[in-house]
Structures are given as C-alpha cells and as structure tokens.
N, C-alpha and C positions, 0 to 999 in steps of 0.2 A: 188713781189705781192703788189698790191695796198690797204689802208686801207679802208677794206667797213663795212660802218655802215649803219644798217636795224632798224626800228619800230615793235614793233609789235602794234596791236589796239588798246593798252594801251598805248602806248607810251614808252616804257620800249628798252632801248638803246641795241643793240645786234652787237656785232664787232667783225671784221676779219681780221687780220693782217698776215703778211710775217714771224714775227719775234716776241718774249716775250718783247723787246724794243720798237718796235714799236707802238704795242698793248698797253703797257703801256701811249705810247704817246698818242694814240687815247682816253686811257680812260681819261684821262687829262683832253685832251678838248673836249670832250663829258659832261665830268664830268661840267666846266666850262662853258659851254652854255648852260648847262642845270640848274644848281647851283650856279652862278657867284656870288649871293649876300650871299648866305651863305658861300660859299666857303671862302670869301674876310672877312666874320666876324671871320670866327673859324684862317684866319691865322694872323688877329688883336688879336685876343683872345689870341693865342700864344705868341709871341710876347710882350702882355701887352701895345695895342698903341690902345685898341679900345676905350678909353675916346676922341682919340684924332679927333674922330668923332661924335661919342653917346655922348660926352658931360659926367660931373660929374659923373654920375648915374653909369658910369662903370668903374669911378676910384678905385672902392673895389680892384676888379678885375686884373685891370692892378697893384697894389701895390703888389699884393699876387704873381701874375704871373712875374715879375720882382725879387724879392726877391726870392721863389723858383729855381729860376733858369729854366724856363722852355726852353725858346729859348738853354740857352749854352748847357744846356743836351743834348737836341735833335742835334744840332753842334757834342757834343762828341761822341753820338748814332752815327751818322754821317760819322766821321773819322774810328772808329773803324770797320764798314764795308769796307769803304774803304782799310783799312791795310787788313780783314780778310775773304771779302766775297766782292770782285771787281763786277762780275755779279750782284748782288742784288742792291748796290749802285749807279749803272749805270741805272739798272730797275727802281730803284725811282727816279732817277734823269731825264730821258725821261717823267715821268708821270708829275713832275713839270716843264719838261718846257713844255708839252701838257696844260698842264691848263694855263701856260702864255701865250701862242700860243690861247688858248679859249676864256681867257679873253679879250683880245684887241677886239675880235668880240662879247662878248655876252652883249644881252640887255637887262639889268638889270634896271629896274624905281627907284627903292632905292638909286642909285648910286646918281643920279641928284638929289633928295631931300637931299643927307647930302652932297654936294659938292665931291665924293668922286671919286678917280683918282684908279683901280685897280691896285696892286704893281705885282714886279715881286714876281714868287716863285722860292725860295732857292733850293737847293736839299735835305736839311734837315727840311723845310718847313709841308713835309708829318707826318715826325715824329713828331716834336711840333704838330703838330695839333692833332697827336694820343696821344701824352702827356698831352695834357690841355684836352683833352676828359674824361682822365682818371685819376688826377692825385691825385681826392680827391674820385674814385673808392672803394678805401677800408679804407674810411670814419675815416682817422686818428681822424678830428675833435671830434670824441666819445669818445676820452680820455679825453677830456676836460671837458666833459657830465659828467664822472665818477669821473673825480677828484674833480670838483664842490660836487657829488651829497656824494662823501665819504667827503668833506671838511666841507660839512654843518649838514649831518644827521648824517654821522660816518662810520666806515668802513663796517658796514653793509648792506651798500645802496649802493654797488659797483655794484650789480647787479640786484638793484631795478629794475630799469625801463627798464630790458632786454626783446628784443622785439622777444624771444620763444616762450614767447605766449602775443602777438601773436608778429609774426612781421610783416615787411610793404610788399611793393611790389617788387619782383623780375623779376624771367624769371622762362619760364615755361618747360618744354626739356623730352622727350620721347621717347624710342627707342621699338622698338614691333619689335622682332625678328621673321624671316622667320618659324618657326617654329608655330608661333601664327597668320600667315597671311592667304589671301585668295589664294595669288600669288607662295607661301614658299619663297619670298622675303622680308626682314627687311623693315621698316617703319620707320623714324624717324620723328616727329613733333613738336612743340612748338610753343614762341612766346615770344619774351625777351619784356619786362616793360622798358620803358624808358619813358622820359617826351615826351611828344607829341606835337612837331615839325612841322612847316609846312615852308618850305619843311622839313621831314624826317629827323634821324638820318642818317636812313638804304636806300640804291638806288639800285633797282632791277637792275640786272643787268647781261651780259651775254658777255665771252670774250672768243677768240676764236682765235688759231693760230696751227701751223703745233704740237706743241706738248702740246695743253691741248684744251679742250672745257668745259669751266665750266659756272654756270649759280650760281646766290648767290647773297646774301644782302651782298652791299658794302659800306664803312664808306666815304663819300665824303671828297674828301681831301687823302684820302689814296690810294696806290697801290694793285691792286688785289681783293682778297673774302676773309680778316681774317674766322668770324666767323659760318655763315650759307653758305655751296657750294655745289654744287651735278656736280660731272664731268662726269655722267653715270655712271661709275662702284663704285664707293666709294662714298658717300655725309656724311658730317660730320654737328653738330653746338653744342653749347655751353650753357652755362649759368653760370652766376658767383659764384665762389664758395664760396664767404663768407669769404675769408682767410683774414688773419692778416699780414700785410709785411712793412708796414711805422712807425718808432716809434717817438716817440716827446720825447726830452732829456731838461730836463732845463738846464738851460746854466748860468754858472757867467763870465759875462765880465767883461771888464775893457777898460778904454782910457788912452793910452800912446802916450807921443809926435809922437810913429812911427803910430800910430793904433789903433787897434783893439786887445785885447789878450782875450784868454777863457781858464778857470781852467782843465786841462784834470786832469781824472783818474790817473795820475800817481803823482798827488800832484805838479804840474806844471805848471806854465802857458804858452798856445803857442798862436805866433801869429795867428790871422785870420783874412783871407783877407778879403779887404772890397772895397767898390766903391761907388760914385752914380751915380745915373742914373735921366734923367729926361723926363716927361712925359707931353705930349701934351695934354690939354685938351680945347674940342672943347666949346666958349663960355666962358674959363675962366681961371685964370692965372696958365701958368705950374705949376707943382709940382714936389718936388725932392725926391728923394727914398734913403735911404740908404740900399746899399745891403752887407750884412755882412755871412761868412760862415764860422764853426769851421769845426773839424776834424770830426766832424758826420756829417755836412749839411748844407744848408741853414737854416738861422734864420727866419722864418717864424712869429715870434710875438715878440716886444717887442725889446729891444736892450739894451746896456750899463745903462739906465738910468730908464728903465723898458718899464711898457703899458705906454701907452697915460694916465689912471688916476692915475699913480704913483706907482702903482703895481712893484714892484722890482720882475718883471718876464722878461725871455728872453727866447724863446723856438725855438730850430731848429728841421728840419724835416730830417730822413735820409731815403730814398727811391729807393730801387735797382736800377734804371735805372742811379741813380746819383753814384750812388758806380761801377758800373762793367759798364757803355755808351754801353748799352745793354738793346733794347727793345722788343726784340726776333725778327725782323723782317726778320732775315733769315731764319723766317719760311715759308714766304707768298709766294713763289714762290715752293718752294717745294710743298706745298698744291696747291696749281693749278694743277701740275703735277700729286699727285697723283694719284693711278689707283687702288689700295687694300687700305686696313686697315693698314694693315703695315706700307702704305708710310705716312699716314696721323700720324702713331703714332710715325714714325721717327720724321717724322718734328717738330712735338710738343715739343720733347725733346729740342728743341731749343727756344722753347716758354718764354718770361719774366714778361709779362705787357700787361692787368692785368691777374690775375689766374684766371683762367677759369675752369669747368668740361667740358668735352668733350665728345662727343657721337659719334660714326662713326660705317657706316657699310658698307661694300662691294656687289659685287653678286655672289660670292664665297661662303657667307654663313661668312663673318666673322665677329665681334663685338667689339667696345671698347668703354669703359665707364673706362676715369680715368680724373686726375685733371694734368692742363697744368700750368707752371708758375712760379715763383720761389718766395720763401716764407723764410726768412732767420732764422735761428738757434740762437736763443739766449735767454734771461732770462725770466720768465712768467710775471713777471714786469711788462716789454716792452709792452707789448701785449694788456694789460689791463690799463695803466696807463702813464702816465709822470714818467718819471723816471732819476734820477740825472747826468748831464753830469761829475762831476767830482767825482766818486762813481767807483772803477772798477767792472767788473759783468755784464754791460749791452753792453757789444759789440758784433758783430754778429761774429760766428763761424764755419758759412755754409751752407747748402741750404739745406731745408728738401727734403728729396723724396717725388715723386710724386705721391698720394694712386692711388690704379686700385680698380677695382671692377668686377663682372660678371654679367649676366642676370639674375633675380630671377622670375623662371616661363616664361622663355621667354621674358619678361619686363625689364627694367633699369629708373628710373622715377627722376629724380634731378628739384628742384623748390626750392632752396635756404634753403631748411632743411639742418638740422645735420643730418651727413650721411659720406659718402664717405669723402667728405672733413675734419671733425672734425676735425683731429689734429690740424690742420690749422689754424683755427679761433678760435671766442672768442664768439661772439654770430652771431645765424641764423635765418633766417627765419622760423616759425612755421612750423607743420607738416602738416598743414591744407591742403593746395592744393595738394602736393606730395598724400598726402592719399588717395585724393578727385582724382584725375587723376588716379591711381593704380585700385581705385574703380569701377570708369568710365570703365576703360579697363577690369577688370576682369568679367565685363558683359558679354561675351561673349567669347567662345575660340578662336573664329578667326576672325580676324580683318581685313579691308580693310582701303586704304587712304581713300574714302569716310567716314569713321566713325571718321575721328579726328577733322571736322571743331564743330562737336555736344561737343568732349573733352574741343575745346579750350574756348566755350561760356556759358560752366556751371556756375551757381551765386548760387550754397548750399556756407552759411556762418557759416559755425561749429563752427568759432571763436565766434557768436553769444550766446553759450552756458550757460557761466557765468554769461552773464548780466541776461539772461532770468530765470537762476537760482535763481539769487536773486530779481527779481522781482517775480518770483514764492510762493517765501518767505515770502511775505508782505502781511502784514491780516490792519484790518481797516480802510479801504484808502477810500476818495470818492467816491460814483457812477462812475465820471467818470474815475476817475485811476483804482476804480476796471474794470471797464469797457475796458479799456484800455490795462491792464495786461491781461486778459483773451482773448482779441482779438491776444496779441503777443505770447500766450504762443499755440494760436491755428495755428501761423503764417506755412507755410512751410519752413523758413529761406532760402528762394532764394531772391536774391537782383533784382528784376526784375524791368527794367524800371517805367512798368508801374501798380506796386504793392504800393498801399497805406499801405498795412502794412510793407514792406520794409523803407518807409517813413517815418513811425512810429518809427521803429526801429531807424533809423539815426537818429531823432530826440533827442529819449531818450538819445543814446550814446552821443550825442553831450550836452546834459543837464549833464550827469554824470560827463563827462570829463573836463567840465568847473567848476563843482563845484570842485573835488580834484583840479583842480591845482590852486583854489583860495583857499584851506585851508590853514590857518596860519600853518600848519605843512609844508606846504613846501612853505612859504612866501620868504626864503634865496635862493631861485633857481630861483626866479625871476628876479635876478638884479645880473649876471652874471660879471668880470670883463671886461673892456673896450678893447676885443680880437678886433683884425681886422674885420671889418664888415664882411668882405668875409667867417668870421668862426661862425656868430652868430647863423644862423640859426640850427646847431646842438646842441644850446645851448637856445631855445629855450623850454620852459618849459612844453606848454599846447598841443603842437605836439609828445611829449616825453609820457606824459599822455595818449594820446589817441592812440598810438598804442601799448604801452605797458597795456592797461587796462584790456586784460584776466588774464593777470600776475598781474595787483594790484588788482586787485576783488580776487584772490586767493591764496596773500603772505600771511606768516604766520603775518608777521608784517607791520602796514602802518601806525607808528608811529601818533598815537589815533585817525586815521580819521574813522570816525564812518561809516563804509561802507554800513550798512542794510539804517542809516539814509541819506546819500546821495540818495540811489537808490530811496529811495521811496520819497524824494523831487526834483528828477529829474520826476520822474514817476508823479508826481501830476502837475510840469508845462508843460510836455509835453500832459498831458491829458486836459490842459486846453486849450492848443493854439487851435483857432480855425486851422480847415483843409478843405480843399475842393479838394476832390479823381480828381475832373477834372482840377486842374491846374497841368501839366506837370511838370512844377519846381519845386511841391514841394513831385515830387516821384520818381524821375530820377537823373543819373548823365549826365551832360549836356558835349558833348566834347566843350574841349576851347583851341583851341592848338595857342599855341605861334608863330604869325607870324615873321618873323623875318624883323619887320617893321623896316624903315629908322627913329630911332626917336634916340635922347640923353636920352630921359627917360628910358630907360632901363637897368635893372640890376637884382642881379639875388638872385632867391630863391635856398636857396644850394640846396645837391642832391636831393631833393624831393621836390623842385618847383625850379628848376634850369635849366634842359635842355632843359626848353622849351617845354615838350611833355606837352600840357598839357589838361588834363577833367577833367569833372565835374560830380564828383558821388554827385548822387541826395537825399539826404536827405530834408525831410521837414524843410530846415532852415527858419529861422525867414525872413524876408521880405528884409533884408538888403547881406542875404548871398543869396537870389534867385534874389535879384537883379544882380548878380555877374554873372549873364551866359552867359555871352559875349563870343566873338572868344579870347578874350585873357584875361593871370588874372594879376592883376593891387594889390599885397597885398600889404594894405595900411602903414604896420609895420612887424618889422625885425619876431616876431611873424607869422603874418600870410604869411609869404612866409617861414616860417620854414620848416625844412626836412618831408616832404609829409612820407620820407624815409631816417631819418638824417644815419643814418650807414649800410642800405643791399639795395638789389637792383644791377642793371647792370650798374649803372651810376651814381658815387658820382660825380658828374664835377659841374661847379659852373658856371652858363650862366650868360655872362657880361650887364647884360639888363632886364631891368621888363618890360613885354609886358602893353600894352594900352588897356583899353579895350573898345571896338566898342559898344555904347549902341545901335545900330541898331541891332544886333545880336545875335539872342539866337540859342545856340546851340541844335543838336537834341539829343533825350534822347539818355542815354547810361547807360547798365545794368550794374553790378558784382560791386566789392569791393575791398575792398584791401587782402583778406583772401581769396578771390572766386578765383577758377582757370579762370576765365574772372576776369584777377587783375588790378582793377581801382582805382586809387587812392585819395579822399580828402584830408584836414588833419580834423580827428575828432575834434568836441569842435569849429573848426576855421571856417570852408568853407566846402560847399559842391561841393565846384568846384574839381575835379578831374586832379593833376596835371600829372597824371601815369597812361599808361594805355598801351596795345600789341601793339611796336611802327610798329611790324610786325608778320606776323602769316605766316605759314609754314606747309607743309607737302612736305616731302624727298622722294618719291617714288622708290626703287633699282631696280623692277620688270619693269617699264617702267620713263623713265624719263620724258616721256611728259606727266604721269597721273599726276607731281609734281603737287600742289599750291602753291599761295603762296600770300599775299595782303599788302599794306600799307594803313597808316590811311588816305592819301588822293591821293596824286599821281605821276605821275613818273620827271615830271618838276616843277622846283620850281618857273619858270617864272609866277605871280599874273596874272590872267586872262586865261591862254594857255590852251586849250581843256582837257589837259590831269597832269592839278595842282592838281584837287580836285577829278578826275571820278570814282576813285574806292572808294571814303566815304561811299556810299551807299553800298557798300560792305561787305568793314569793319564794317559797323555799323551792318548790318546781321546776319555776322558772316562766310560770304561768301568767295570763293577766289577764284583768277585770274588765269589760263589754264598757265601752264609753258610754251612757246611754242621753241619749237629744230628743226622743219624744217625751214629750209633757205626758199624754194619756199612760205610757206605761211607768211612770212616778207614783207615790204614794202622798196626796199630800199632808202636810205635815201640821201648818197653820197656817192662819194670814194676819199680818201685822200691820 
C-alpha cells in the first residue's frame, strides 16, 4: 500500500500508510514541508549550533546545551532502544529520515535570509529535540531562586516567593465521566499553556495504518501522538504535574596535569571527564566550551576556578534520562495502538520525561487519572535546594511510584494544583483554576462536548482576592483612589478583553509589584551571581514578585515591607494615570507570538518567555509597555524576558532566540490571566505582553469521534503566507474550535507516496 496523504479544509495533514514504518516516514516529511524552518531550529537547538546561524544572541543557549549534554544523551537514549526495543528505534528512525527526505524539498523563506543549508536528521535527532524541549521542564533553575533568597534574608525565605498562591500558568486537563454526560460516554478536555508559537508547539495531526487510526497534537520533530490522542475507542492527554526529578549538587573540582577531578562523598577525589567543544557563531569569532561531568552529571555552571565573577561555585545537573538513556519513548508506539484504558496505562508505565498526570478514558466505560514519569528517591535537600556533591546522603535510591487517583463525582480535574501529584514536587500551581473548572462543571449534572469550549474561556481571577482586600482596607486616600478603590472592589473579577476595570486591576498589581521588589528589603536579590545567562531569568527578581504576590500580600512575614503602605501608594498612582476605556491596549492582553524569524537576534526568555508562545495580557501599562504589542516580544533586559513562569508550567525550555518586534503590528485583544482558567500569561510589574497562553484547546469526545474539537493559536502550516499559517486565530481567539474530521471521503487528497 501506497502512502496517501489527505487535507482537511483546515489544512490539517491526515495519512495512510501500509505499515507503522512507513507512516512514520510520511509523518517526517509531512512534518518537514510543513515545518521545515522550525523543524531545522529545534534540531540546532539540540545540538547547541543555533549561534552558528542566529548569530551571538543564541550563544547562552548553545553553551548550556553543549555542557549538559543534550545531543550525547539523546545518542545514549538512542542505543539503548536499539539493544532493548529494535521496533521503536527503527520507527524513529524512518520518521528522521522522512523529514530528510522533506527537507530537500520544503520551502522554507528563512532558510535564504540566514544563508542556511538544512542538515541531515540522525536517528536520535527526535529525541534531542524532545530533550531540549524539555530539559529545563522541571525548572531545576528554582533552586538557585531559593538558595539566593535563603542566602540573603535567611532560612526563612526558602519559601517566600512560592508560587501556591498564586502560581503562574500551566495546563489545563478535565475528565467528565460517562456517567455525568449527555451521550453516558466520558469527555476529556483541556488545553496545555505553553508559549505561543507561530508555527505551534503542537501539529494537529492524524495517522493512520492497518493497526492504529489515531488523531492528536503532535510535538514537530518527534514520532507519533505523545500527549493529547483519541484512537476511537480510548483518547488520553496530560498536563504536567509539577514533580521534582533534576537536582544541582555543588561540586569541588580541581586541575590535575591528567584533568579534571571532583570531591565525591566518600572523602575522595575522582576523575571527571572533560572536553571541549567548539561552537560556531554566525558574525563572530568561534568560541570554546568546556565540557566537564562528575559522577552526578554535567557541570552545568561554573568550573575548577568558579563563575565568570569569581564565585568559587561549580554546579552540575543530574537528570534521569542522563542516569538510565531512558526517555520513555517506548511508550509512543504502544499509545497509537492502544484500544482500552488498559493499554494506555500499560504504556505509560514505560513513561520517563517529562512527568506528566494523565487522563484516559475508553468506550467501555473505563477511567485513569494518575501521574506518568519517573521521579527519583532521595534526600528532601535535593528537592528544594543545592546540595553538597561531596556530603554522602544526597544520592538517588529509586524511583518513586506513580500516585492513581479516581473520579470525584464523576469528575477528575488536574490544572497544576497540589493534588494527586504531591509527593512529587516542591511547589504548585494555585488551586485557583482546578476550583474554577470543577465549579464550571458542577453546574450542571450532565454535561456535553459542546459545554467545554465555554470551560476553557473563563477569566474569574480569584487570585485577585488579596490585593482587593487590602485595598479594601484603606481609608483616606484621594477622591480619585477612593474613587478608584470603590470602582475595583465593585469589579466582577473577570479579566475580560474589553473590561476597563480589568485594566484597572493590572495596572494596580503592576504598581504593587514594582514597588516590593524595589524595597531595600530585598535590594540583595537583585544582583544575583554571574550564573550562565541561559539560567538568569529564574533569578530574576520582580517576575518572582509578581506571581508570588497573593502569597506576599498574605506571609506572616515580609521582612518590614510596609504592605498596607505599599498598596495604597500603588492605588494613588494608578488612580492618577490618566485612562481612556476606548484604547484597546490599555484593557486587553494582546497575542504576540513569537515568529520564528530568520534573525541572529534572537534569544531566549526562560520558561516563561522562552518558548516562544507568546501574548499579551492587557493591563493598562504605561505607554512604553502598550507600546510592546507587536507580533513578537523584544525584552529589552534579562528582567523583563524573565520566567512569565520561572518553575511550573508545561514547558521550562529555554528558546535560543528573542523574537523582533514588528512595530507594524498590533496584536488582537486577548482575554484571561495567568490565574483564569483562559491562562494568559504577562509578567506582572514588567509587561503586559502575554508570553503564555492555550498553545491548544481540545475536547476528546468517546461517544463519537467526529464530535472531537480541537484549535490552535494560528494554524496547521508553518510556511509565512500559506492559506492555512494563521486561519484558525480567529478561532482561537473566540474561543472556538475546528470539527475533528475521520471520514476519508470528506478529505481532499493530497498525494500518494
């Protein structure tokens, strides 16, 4: 059988192959004429060679990515399928060479603006590029946060700026069992948060052979449907769960005529292997890397002689996939296949990177809701802090189990709360959305797919609570603060596009937020040591501020920052900025997603202005931050491209590139927050550009497959100009979604290969 590939009206790739090899071939180069320019970034990105195009700007990137180790791992991931799982190895290897196969023909305009020749792909090529997606996922860089914020205030502030309340933006994941339907069929829906992309993280997609038909958000660059699929009888998807599994060990080296040695735990010194490497950079003179690993890991900061400002620091990273070359990929083919619940929760147990919660349901009637991934066993240290590499006590001693849960009321609701996951992690995402969604649903007892597009574009901001408290609080003030105050305290707390008191609100927060983290109480957090660029942004001070501020409005202690007086001299400049309800900019978050332009300027805002997903939640900012709504965001300092969401979230990755921004272009409004179950993300205090926001929205239908939805933020080809780049925005920005479609006869087809 021949490989036929069909359209549907969206453009949305639908393939049909003889064989799960073949299939994979096709999706390759399906993938690669549709993604050629993205595709060719993320396997630079792996690799660590993207300066040697983008120019300086994406040297952070390639030093970090070099030093970790990300290419050898994905190599060892690699081999060890081939010793243990020959079928799957084979499977990704047909997918990479379908995309070499794609590449030679796809045209791509970016290529010719940065001189750029597409390479071949490896076989292990899929994995690096699932590695560097992921590999700063579970946001090790927050031990740094914490060791800073215990080094200067004391050990009391370990969990100062923990972001339970509130915290940033995640995913969003719903299960409404057959018992609470219209159909007595289960429903699953959601919409994972990631930075906003153009092209996508996620590529609708639909593959198709003698022993699977599935339909799913797929990770370009990779084989298969990891996370969101629906095969007809079973559909599963995910959301992150928050866990702890990377620790950072300080390390004492040393130079010896042979080397490299590090102090292990047993009062010893052993050698550690070392190298360099050197890296190409486009416009300017190579540079050399040294790359050094003890018995825990890559040296990820610092070396024999310390930081760059003389800091006698040396920190290495240890990270499952680099301990056991094990990134659970022999799970992705078994998920294709599956047909029940069962086989989806076999597979998982094979699951590695990153930990996931899981939701799956069948048309059996059966349910699972538990956490996939592997999360290792060792000191509470670890978990929370840097901790001593030559200290015994901190070594891993096995893999925790993986918690289950059931349905409560027919319901299962995960949004990056504490919850199921707990043991796991260290801090979560607030309870605000989980609530807020549970809520939603319990409006009624029975529920259809039609009722979740209304779930996913809720803007109530509960987290709004505290501040309105203590502005509630405040007697005195101006006409126009009291004015002011009385207008927010009548507000309905939905962040609505085009809500002037929303406006209002983002303004205040953004006045509060600026003023703590200018107080001389925490002046020592501002001037962090001289870590790798690539790690700053989680150590950024006034991003940290503003998503942890329902938690400092309500510590018991905020070492003597006068909280009543802040609010009410944020409250008196925010009531004095003039406003005008009919400028858009200043009551909207505007989308601004991150092309993924042919420039060397580019480099990256960690995970919360890093992947490139990126919008623009609209606060009334000052003239300079509404000047900023362009299609892409340009943060002018390691600050304002700080973590949107430095530690939770579906996506700590680190994009090797700062988007430009197009002053031609203002983006259209866009409602919700980073608290709102429509979770959009700014950083408070900084921008009201929105760098986070549902890189895709879903609804799983068990009772008929074709009533699925399901939308991205712009569209199904990543080719600039192509009918079908941007056609569902107006969709997504609705709050709308695209007709799954599963009949063959109403496709278009495309070829046969």
């Amino acid at each position: 059988m021949t490989t036929e590939i069909y359209r549907d009206t969206w453009g949305i790739p639908h393939l049909r192959a003889g064989d799960t090899r073949e299939l994979a071939r096709a999706q390759g180069r399906v993938t690669a004429r549709d993604r050629a320019w993205q595709l060719e970034v993320e396997r630079h990105r792996a690799q660590g060679t993207s300066a040697s195009f983008l120019g300086p700007e994406a040297l952070s990137w390639d030093r970090f990515a070099r030093r970790v180790r990300l290419e050898d791992t994905a190599q060892r991931c690699y081999a060890r399928l081939e010793d243990t799982d020959l079928e799957t190895a084979e499977w990704i290897r047909a997918y990479a060479d379908g995309v070499t196969e794609g590449l030679t023909a796809a045209d791509a305009p970016e290529f010719a603006r940065v001189d750029l020749v597409p390479g071949r792909w490896e076989p292990w090529t899929p994995l690096a590029v699932w590695l560097s997606t992921h590999i700063l996922f579970a946001g090790f860089p927050a031990k740094l946060w914490r060791e800073e914020a215990v080094r200067h205030l004391g050990p009391d502030a370990v969990g100062l700026f923990a972001t339970d309340g509130p915290g940033t933006s995640g995913s969003n994941g719903w299960l409404v069992g057959g018992e609470r339907t219209t159909t007595g069929q289960a429903v699953i829906a959601g919409d994972p948060h990631r930075f906003i992309e153009n092209p996508g993280v996620y590529q609708q997609i639909r593959l198709a052979c003698p022993e699977f038909d599935v339909v799913g958000l797929a990770v370009p660059g990779v084989p298969g449907i990891a996370h969101f699929g629906h095969t007809g009888t079973v559909a599963w998807a995910i959301t992150n769960a928050m866990a702890d599994y990377q620790d950072l060990y300080r390390e004492r080296l040393r130079r010896t005529g042979a080397g490299v040695e590090a102090l292990g735990p047993d009062g010893h010194w052993h050698r550690a292997t070392r190298h360099t490497e050197l890296i190409r950079v486009a416009g300017a003179e190579p540079v050399e890397v040294e790359v050094i690993e003890t018995d825990r890991g890559p040296v990820v900061a610092g070396g024999p002689e310390g930081l760059d400002d003389g800091t006698p620091l040396a920190l290495s990273l240890r990270y499952p996939p680099r301990v056991t070359a094990d990134l659970g990929f022999g799970a992705l083919l078994p998920l294709l296949r599956a047909r029940r619940v069962a086989d989806v929760d076999r597979a998982l147990d094979a699951w590695a990177e990153p930990v996931n919660v899981v939701q799956a349901a069948d048309t059996e009637g059966a349910v699972l809701h538990r956490v996939a991934g592997r999360v290792p066993v060792r000191a509470e240290a670890n978990r929370v802090r840097l901790v001593p590499a030559w200290e015994p006590g901190h070594e891993w001693t096995g893999w925790h189990p993986t918690p289950r849960a059931g349905l409560t009321d027919g319901i299962a609701v995960m949004a990056n709360q504490r919850g199921l996951a707990a043991p796991l992690g260290v801090e979560f995402a607030p309870p605000h959305r989980a609530d807020r969604i549970r809520a939603l649903l319990d409006r009624r007892r029975t529920l259809s797919a039609a009722d979740m597009p209304a779930v996913h574009t809720d803007t109530h901001l509960a987290s709004a609570e505290p501040l309105l408290e203590a502005v509630a609080a405040l007697d005195g003030l101006t006409p126009r603060a009291a004015a002011l105050r009385d207008r927010l305290l009548g507000w309905n707390r939905r962040m609505d596009a085009d809500s002037t008191d929303a406006a209002r609100y983002a303004a205040l927060r953004g006045a509060v937020v600026r003023r703590i983290a200018a107080h001389p109480a925490l002046a020592a957090l501002t001037g962090p040591p001289t870590y790798p660029e690539v790690l700053l942004p989680w150590l950024a001070l006034a991003p940290r501020v503003g998503f942890a501020l329902e938690h400092l409005l309500r510590a018991e202690k905020l070492y003597g920052i006068d909280r009543p007086a802040v609010v009410r001299a944020a409250l008196e400049e925010t009531a004095a900025e003039p406003t005008d309800p009919a400028d858009p900019a200043a009551t909207v978050e505007q989308v601004a997603p991150a092309e993924r332009a042919a420039t060397a300027e580019r480099t990256a805002p960690a995970e919360p202005a890093a992947t490139a997903e990126q919008t623009a939640p609209a606060g009334p900012a000052g003239p300079a931050e509404r000047a900023a709504t362009a299609e892409y965001v340009a943060p002018a300092e390691p600050a304002a491209s700080a973590p949107v969401d430095p530690v939770w979230g579906d996506t700590h990755r680190l994009a090797p590139w700062q988007a430009l921004p197009d002053p031609s272009y203002t983006g259209p409004a866009l409602s919700g927050d980073h608290d709102c179950v429509l979770c959009t993300s700014g950083v408070p205090g900084l921008t009201d550009l929105a760098a986070r926001g549902p890189a895709a929205r879903y609804v799983w239908d068990l009772a008929r497959r074709e009533d699925s939805r399901w939308v991205v933020p712009f569209g199904a080809d990543g080719v600039p100009g192509a009918p079908h780049h941007r056609d569902q925005l107006p969709l997504w920005l609705a709050g709308d979604l695209v007709p799954v479609v599963t009949d063959w006869d109403r496709l278009e087809k495309e070829t046969d290969v």
